[in-house]
C-alpha positions as CSV (number, residue, x, y, z in Angstrom):
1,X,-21.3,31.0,-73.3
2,X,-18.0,29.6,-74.2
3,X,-18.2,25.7,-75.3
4,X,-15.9,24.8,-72.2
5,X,-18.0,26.3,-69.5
6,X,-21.4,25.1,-70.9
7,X,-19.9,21.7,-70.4
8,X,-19.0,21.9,-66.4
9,X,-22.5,23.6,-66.3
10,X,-24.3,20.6,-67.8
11,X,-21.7,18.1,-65.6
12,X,-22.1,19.8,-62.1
13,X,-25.9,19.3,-62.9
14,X,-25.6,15.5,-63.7
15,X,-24.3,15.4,-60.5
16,X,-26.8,17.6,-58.2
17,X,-30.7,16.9,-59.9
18,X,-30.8,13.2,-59.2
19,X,-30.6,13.8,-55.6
20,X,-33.8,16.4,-55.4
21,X,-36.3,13.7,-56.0
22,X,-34.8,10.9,-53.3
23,X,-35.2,14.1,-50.6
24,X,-38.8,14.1,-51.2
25,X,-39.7,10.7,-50.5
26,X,-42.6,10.2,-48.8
27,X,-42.6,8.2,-45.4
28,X,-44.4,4.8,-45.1
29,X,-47.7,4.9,-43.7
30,X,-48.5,2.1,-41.3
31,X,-51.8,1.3,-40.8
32,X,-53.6,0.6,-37.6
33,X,-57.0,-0.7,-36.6
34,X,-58.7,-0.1,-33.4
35,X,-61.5,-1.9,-32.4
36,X,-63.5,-0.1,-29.4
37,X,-65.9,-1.5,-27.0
38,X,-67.3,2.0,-27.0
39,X,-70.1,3.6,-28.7
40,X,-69.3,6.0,-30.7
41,X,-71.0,9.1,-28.9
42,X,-69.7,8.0,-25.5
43,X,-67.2,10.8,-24.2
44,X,-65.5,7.9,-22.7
45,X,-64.6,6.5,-25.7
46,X,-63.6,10.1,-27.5
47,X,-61.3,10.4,-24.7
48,X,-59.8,7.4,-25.2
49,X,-59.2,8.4,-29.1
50,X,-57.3,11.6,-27.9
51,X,-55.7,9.6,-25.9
52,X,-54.4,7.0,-28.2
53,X,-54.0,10.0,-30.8
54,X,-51.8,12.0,-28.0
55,X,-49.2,8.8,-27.2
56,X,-48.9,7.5,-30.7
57,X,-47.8,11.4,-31.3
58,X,-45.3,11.5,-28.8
59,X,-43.9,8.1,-29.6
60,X,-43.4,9.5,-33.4
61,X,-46.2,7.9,-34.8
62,X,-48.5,11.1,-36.6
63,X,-51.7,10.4,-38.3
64,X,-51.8,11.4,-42.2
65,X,-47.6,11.5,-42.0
66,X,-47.0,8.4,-41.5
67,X,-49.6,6.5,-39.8
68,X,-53.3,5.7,-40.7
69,X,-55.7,4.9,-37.9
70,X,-59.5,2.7,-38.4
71,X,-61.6,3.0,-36.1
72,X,-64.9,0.5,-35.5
73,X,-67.3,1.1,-32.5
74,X,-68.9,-2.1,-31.0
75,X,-70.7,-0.4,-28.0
76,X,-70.7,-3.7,-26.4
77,X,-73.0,-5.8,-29.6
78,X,-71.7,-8.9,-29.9
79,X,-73.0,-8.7,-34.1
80,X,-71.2,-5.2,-34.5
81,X,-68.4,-6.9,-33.1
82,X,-67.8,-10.1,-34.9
83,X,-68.7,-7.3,-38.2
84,X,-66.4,-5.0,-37.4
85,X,-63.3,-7.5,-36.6
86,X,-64.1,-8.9,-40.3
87,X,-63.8,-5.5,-42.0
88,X,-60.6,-4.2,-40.1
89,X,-58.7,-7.8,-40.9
90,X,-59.7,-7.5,-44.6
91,X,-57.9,-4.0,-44.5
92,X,-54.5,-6.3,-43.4
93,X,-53.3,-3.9,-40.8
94,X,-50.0,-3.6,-39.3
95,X,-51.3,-4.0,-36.0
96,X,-55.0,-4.2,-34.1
97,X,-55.6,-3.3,-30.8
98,X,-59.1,-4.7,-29.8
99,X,-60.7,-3.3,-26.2
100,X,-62.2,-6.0,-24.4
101,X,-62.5,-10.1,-24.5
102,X,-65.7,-9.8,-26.7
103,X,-63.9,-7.6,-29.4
104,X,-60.5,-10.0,-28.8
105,X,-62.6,-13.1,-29.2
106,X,-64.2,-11.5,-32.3
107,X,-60.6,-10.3,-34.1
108,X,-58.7,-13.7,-32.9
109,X,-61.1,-15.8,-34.8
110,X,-60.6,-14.3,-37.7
111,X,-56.6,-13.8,-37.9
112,X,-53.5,-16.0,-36.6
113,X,-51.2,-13.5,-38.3
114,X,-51.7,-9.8,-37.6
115,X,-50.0,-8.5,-34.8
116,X,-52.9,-8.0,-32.1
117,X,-52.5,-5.8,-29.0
118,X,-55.5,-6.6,-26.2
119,X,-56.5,-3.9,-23.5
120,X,-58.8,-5.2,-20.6
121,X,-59.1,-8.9,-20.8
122,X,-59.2,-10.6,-17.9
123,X,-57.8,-14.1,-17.7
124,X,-56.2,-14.6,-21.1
125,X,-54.9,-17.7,-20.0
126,X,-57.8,-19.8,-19.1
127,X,-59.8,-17.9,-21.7
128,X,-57.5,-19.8,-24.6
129,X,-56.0,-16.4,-25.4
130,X,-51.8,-16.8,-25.4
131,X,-50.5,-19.5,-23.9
132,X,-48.4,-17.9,-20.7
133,X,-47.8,-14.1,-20.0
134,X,-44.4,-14.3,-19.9
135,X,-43.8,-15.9,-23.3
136,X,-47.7,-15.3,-25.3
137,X,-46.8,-17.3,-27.9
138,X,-48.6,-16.7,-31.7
139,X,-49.9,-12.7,-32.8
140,X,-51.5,-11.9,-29.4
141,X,-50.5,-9.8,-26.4
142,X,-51.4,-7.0,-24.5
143,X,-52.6,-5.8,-20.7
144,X,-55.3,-7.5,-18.6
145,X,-58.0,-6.4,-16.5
146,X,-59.5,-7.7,-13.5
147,X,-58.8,-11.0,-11.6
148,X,-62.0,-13.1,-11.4
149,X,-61.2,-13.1,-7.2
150,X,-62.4,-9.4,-7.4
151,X,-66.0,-10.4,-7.5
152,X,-65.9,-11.2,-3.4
153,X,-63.9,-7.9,-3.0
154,X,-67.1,-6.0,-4.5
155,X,-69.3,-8.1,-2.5
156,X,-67.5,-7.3,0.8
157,X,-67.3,-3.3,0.1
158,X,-71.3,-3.3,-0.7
159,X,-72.0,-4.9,2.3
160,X,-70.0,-2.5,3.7
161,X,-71.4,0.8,3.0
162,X,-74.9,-1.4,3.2
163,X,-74.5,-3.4,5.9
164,X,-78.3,-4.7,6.3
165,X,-77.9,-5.5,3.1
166,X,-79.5,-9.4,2.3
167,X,-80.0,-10.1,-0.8
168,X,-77.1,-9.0,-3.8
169,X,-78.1,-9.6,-7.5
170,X,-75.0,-10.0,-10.3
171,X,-75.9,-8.7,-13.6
172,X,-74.0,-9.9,-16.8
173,X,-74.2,-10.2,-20.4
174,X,-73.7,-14.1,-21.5
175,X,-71.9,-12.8,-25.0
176,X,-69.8,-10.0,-23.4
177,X,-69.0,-12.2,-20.4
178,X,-68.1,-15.8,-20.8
179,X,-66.4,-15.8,-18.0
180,X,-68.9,-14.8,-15.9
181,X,-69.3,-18.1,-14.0
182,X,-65.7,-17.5,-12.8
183,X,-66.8,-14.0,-10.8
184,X,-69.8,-16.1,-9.8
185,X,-67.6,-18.6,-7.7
186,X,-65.6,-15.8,-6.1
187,X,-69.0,-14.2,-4.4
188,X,-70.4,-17.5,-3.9
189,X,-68.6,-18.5,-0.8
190,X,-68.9,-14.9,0.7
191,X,-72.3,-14.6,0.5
192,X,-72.9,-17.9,2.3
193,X,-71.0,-16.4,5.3
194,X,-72.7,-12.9,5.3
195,X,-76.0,-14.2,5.3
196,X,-76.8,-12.5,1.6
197,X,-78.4,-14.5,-1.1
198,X,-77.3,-14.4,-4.4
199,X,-78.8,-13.6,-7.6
200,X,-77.3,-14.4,-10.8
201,X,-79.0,-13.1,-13.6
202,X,-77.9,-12.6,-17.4
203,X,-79.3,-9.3,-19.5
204,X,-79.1,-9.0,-23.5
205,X,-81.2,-5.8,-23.6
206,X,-82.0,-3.1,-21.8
207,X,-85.8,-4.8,-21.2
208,X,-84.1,-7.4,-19.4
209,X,-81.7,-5.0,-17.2
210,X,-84.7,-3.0,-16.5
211,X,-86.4,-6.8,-15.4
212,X,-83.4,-7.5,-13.4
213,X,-83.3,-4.2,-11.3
214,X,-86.9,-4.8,-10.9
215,X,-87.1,-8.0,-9.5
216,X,-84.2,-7.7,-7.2
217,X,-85.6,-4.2,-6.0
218,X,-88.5,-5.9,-4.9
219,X,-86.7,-7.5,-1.6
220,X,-85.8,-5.9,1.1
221,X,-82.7,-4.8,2.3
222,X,-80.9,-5.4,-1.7
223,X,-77.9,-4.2,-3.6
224,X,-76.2,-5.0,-6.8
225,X,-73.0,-6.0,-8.5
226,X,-72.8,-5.0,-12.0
227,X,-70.3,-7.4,-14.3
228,X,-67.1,-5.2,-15.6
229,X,-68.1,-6.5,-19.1
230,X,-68.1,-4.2,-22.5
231,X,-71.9,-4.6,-22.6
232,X,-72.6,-3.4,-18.8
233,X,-70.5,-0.4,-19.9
234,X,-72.2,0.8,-22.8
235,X,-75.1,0.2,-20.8
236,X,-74.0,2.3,-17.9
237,X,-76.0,5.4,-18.2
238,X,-79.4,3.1,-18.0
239,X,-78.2,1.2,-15.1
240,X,-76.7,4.1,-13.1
241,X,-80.2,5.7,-13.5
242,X,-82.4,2.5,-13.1
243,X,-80.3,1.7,-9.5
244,X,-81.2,5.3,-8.8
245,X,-84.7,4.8,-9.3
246,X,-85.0,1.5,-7.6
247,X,-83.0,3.0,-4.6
248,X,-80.3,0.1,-4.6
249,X,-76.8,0.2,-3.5
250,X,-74.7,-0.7,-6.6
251,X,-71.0,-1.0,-6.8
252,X,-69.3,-1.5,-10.2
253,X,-66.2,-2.4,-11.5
254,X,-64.5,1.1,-12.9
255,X,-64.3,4.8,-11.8
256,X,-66.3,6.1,-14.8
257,X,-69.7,4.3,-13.0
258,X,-69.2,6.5,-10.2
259,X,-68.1,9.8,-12.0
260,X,-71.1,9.1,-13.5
261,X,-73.5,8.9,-10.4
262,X,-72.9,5.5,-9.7
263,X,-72.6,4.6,-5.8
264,X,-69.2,3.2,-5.8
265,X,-66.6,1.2,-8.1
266,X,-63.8,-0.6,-7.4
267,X,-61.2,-1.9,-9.8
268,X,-58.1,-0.9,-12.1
269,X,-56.9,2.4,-12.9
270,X,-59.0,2.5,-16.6
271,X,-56.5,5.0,-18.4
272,X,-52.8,3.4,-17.7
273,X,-53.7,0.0,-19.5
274,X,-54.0,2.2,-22.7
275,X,-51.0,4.4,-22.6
276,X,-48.8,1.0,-21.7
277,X,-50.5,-0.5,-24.9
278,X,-49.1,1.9,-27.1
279,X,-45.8,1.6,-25.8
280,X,-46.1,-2.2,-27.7
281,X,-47.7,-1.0,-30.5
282,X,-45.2,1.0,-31.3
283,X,-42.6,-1.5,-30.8
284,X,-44.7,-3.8,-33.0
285,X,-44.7,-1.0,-35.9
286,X,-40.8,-1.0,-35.6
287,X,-40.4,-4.8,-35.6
288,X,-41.2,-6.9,-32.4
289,X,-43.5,-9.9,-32.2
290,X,-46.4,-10.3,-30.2
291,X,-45.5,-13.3,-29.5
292,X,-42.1,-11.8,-27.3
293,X,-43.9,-9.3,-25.5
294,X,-45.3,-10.0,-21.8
295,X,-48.6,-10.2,-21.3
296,X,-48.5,-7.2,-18.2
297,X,-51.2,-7.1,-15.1
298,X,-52.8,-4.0,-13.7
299,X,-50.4,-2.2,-11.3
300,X,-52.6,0.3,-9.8
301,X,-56.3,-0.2,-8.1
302,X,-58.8,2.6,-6.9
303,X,-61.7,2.6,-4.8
304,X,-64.1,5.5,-5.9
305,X,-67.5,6.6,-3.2
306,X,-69.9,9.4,-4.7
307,X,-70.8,11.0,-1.6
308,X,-73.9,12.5,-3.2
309,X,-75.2,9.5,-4.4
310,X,-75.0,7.8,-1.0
311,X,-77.0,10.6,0.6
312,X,-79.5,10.2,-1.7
313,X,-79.8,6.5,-0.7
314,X,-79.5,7.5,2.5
315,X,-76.5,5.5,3.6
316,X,-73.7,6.8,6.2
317,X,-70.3,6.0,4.7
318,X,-68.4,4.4,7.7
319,X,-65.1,6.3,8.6
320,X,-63.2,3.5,7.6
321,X,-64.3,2.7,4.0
322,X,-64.0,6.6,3.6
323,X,-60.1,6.9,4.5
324,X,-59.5,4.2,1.9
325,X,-61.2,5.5,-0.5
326,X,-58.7,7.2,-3.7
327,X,-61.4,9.9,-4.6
328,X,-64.4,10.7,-3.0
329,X,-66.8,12.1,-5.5
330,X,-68.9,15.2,-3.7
């Protein structure tokens, strides 16, 4: 090769090889820690991984490309809880996204700067969470759950598809539940003008569920409200089957109780309050504040009957309750 051309050989690749090694780049990884009321074998909570997995996808967000996920189980333990908040803020995510007011109260403690997302709290406000929902102020936001006012709603649709009913107890976990005092006042007044006495009674194990369905079961003519807390839910299986057994009329707060064999539920579409909340996760990933995100409300609410379970109690649905119903669960 003549000395000429073995120069603009040498030149033209000056100019091309730097460029190779800004093409390959890798993208930043974000990281993002998800604390689940769930247990960890609960096909509830696996379906709300693919879930979460499924949105972040479509909003651009691919795990092992450029976004890492932690996960931490609680299955409503109040320990677990407060452990697994700790470990997820020592990993200094980019964002956490904490299911339930037991796992919020547990990851709020323990951080006043990462960017926290919240799915199914109810009453953020009064519960010292963010300080309005239309400006949250500080690193929280996210969707709530059920108003407190609900509790009369349940007590009104029991008595309903029960109507000799005279005696309702109200099962709660104390840790789960602070607010459970709140619900409380809502049935109070109702029950004093349907003739049904109330029976508040908090459960920390599944001994003392077991104790409450027992001692309530022992009156004629009883039902049951069962608190829309993270430990009632992770508890859900035992209760479903310990109502069964003690032939009361239960009616919970969510459509996976009945799905489940439970009599009936009443509250918020479960699903929709997690694909909103990825919607600001991903916003918070590309910049926004918690603290200029609207806290948003349930838009959507469903009244689910399981038709076989009501047989087997041997109660008559009335027309009325039946042509309200959004799913009726054969």
């Amino acid at each position: 090769m003549r000395r000429r051309d073995f120069i603009k050989v040498v030149a033209g690749s000056a100019v091309t090889f730097p460029l190779a090694p800004r093409a390959q780049q890798a993208e930043r990884v974000r990281r993002i820690g998800m604390l689940l009321s769930f247990r960890e074998d609960d096909a509830e909570g696996q379906a709300r991984v693919a879930l979460l997995r499924q949105g972040l996808s479509e909003l651009g967000w691919t795990e092992g490309r450029n976004i890492h996920i932690d996960y931490r189980w609680a299955g409503g333990d109040a320990a677990q809880a407060e452990a697994n908040a700790a470990e997820l803020v020592s990993q200094n995510p980019d964002v956490i996204v904490a299911n339930s007011t037991l796992l919020l109260a547990a990851v709020r403690n323990k951080t006043s700067t990462i960017p926290i997302v919240f799915v199914a709290v109810g009453d953020p406000i009064g519960q010292g969470f963010v300080s309005s929902f239309a400006h949250p102020g500080g690193n929280i936001t996210g969707f709530t759950s059920f108003e407190f006012a609900t509790g009369a709603k349940w007590l009104e649709l029991i008595k309903e598809i029960a109507p000799g009913l005279g005696r309702i107890a109200f099962i709660f976990n104390p840790e789960a539940a602070p607010y459970a005092d709140k619900i409380v006042q809502s049935i109070e007044p109702l029950a004093h003008s349907l003739g049904v006495r109330l029976m508040v009674t908090p459960t920390r194990d599944d001994r003392e569920i077991d104790r409450a369905l027992v001692a309530v079961s022992g009156e004629p003519n009883a039902g049951l409200i069962v608190s829309p807390d993270v430990f009632m839910y992770a508890h859900r299986g035992l209760i479903i089957s310990l109502a069964a057994r003690y032939r009361l009329p239960a009616i919970y707060a969510f459509r996976p109780y009945a799905a489940d064999g439970g009599l009936l539920s009443y509250g918020h579409d479960v699903i929709e309050p997690w694909r909103r909340a990825l919607t600001y996760v991903d916003k918070i990933l590309k910049g926004a504040s918690p603290a200029d995100l609207p806290i948003e409300q349930p838009t959507k609410y469903e009244l689910v009957i399981n038709l076989k379970t009501a047989k087997a109690l041997g109660l008559t649905i009335p027309p009325q309750l039946l042509d309200r119903a959004n799913e009726l669960i054969e």
